[in-house]
TIVO-2410 file (N, C-alpha, C; in nm, 3 decimals):
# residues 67
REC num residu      c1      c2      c3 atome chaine
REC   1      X   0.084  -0.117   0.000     N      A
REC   1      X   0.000   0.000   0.000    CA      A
REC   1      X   0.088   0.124   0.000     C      A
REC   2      X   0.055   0.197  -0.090     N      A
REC   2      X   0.159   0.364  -0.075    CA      A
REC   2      X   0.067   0.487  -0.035     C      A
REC   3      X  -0.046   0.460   0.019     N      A
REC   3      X  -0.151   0.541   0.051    CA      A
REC   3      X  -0.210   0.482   0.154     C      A
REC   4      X  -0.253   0.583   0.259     N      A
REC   4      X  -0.327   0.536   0.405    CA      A
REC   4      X  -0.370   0.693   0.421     C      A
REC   5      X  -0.527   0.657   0.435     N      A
REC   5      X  -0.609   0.821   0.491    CA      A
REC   5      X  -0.691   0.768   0.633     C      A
REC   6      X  -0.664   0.888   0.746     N      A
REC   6      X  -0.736   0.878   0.863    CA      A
REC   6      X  -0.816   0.984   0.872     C      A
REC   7      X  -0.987   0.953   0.844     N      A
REC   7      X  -1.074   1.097   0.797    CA      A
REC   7      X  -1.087   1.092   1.001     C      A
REC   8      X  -1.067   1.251   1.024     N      A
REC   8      X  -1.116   1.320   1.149    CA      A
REC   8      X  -1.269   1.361   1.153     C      A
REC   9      X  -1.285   1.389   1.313     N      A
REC   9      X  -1.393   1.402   1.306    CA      A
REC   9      X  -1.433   1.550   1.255     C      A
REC  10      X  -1.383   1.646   1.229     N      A
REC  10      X  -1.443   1.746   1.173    CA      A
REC  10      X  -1.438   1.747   1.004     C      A
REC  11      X  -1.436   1.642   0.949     N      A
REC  11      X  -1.454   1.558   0.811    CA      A
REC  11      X  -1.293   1.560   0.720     C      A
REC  12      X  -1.201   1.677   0.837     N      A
REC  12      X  -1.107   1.680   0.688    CA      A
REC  12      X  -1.003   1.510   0.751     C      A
REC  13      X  -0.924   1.545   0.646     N      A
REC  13      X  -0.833   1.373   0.659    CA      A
REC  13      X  -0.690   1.417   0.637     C      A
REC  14      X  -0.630   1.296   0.703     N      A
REC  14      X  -0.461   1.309   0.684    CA      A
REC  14      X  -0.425   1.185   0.630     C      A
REC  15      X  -0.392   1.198   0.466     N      A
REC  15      X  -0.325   1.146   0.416    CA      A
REC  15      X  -0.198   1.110   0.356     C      A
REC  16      X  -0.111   0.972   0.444     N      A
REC  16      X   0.000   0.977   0.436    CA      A
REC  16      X   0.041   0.894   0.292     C      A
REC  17      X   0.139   0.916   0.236     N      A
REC  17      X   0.196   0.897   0.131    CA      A
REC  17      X   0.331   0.844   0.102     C      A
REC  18      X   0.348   0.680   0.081     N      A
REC  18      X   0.507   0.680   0.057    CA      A
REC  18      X   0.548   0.720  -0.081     C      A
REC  19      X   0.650   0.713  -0.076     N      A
REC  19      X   0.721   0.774  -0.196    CA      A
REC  19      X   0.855   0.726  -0.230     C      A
REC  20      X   0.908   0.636  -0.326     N      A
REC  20      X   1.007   0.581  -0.395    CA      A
REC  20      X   1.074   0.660  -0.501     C      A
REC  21      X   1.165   0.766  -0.468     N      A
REC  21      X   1.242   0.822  -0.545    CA      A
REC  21      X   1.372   0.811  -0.569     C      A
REC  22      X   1.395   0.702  -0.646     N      A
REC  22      X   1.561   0.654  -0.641    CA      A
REC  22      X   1.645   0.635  -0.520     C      A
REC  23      X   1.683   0.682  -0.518     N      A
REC  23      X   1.750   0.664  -0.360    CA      A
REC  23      X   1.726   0.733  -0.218     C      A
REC  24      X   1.586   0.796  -0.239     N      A
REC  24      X   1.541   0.931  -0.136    CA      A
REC  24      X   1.429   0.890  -0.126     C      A
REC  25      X   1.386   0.772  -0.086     N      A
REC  25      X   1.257   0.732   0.007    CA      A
REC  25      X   1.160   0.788   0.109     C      A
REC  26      X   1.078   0.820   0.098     N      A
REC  26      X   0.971   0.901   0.186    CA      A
REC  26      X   0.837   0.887   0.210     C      A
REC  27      X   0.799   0.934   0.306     N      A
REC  27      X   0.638   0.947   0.335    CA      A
REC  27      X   0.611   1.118   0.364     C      A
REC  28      X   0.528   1.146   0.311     N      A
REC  28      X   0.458   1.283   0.296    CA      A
REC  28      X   0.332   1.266   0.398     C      A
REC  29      X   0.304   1.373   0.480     N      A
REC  29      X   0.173   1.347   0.544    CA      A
REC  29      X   0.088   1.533   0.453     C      A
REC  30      X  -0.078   1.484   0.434     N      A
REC  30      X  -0.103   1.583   0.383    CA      A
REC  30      X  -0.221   1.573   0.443     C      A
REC  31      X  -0.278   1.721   0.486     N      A
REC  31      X  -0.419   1.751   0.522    CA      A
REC  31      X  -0.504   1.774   0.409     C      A
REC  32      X  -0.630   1.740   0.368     N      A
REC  32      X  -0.692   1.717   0.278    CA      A
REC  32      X  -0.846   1.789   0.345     C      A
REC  33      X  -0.888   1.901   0.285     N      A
REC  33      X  -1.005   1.946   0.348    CA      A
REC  33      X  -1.098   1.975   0.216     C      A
REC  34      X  -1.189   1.902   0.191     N      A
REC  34      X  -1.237   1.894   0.058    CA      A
REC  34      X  -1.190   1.902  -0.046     C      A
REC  35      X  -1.175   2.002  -0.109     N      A
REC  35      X  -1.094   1.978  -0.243    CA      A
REC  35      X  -0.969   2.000  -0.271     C      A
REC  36      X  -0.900   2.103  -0.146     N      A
REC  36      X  -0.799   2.095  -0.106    CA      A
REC  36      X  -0.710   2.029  -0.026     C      A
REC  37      X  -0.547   2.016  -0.088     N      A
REC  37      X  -0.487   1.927  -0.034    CA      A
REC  37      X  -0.379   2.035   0.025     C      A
REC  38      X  -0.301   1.980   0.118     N      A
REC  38      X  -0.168   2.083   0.187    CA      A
REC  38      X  -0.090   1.970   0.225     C      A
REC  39      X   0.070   1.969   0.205     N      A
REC  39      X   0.110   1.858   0.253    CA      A
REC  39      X   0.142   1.984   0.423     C      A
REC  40      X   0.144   1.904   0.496     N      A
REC  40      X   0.187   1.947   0.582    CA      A
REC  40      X   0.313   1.880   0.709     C      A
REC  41      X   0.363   1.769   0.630     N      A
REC  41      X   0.492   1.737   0.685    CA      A
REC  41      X   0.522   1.621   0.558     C      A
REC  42      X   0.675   1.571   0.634     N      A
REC  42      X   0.744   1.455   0.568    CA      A
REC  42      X   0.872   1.399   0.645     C      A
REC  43      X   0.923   1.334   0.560     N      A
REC  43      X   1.032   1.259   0.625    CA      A
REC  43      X   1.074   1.159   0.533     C      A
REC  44      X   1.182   1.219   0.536     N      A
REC  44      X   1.283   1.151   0.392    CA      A
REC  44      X   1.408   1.128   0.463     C      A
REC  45      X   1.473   0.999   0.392     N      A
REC  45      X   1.619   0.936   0.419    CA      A
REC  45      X   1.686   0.994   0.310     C      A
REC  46      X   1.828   1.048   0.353     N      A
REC  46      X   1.906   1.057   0.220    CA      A
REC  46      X   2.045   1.011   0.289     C      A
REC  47      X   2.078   0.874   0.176     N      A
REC  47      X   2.194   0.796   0.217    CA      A
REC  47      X   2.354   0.869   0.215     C      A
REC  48      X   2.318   1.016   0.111     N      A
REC  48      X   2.458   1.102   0.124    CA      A
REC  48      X   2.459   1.172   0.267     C      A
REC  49      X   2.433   1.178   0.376     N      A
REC  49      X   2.411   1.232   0.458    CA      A
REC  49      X   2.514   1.098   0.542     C      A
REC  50      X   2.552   1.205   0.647     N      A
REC  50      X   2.637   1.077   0.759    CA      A
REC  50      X   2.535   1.078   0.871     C      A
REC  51      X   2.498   0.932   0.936     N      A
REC  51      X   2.477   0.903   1.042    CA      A
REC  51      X   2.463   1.021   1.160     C      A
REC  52      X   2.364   1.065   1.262     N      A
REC  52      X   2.209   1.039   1.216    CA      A
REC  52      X   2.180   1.104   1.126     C      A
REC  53      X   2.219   1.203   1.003     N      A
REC  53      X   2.157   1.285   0.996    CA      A
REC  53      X   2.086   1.231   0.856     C      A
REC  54      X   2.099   1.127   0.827     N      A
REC  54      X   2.054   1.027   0.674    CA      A
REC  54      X   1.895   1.066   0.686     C      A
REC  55      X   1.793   1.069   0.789     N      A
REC  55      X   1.635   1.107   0.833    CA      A
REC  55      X   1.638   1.257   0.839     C      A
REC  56      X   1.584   1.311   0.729     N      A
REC  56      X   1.534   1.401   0.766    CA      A
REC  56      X   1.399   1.449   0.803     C      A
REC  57      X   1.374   1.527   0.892     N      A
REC  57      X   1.175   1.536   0.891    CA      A
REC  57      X   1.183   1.685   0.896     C      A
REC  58      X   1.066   1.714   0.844     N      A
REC  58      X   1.027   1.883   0.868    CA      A
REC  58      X   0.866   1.862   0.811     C      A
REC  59      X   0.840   1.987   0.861     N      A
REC  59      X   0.698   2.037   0.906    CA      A
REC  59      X   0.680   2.181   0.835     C      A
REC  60      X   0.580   2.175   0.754     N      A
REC  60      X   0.565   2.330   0.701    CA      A
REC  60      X   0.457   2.426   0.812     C      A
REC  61      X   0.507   2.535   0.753     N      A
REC  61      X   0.398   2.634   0.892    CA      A
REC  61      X   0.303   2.679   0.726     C      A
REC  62      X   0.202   2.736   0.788     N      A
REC  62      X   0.104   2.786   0.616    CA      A
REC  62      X   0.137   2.917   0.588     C      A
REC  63      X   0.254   2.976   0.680     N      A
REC  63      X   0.249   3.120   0.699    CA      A
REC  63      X   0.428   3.145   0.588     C      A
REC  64      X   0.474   3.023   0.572     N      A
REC  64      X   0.622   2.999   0.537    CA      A
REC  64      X   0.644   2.946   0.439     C      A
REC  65      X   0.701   2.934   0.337     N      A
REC  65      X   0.766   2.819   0.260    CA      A
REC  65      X   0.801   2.724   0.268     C      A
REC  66      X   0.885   2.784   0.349     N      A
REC  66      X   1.000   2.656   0.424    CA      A
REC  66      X   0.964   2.576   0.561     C      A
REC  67      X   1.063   2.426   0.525     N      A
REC  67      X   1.054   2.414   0.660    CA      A
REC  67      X   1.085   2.427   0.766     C      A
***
């Protein structure tokens, strides 16, 4: 499965997402409120990175770009 949604009780849902990109593997989590989608986090491995820092996670704010 590369898709899993948990609908809340105020109807919107968080749907998480893996993702197989060559060597940069991930899951995306996204808030989904009718027809709109927002990812609003993730977490990706990148194997050029040394020990711990190979996991990265970040979190977007709606007010920012970045994470």
């Amino acid at each position: 499965m590369n898709e899993m949604t948990l609908t809340l009780p105020d109807g919107t849902r968080l749907r998480a997402v893996r993702s197989h990109h060559g060597e940069y593997p991930s899951i995306q989590i996204f808030l989904d409120k009718g027809e709109r989608s927002e990812l609003i986090c993730f977490a990706e491995y990148n194997p050029e990175k040394e020990p711990p820092q190979q996991v990265c996670v970040g979190a977007y704010q709606s007010h920012q770009d970045d994470t």
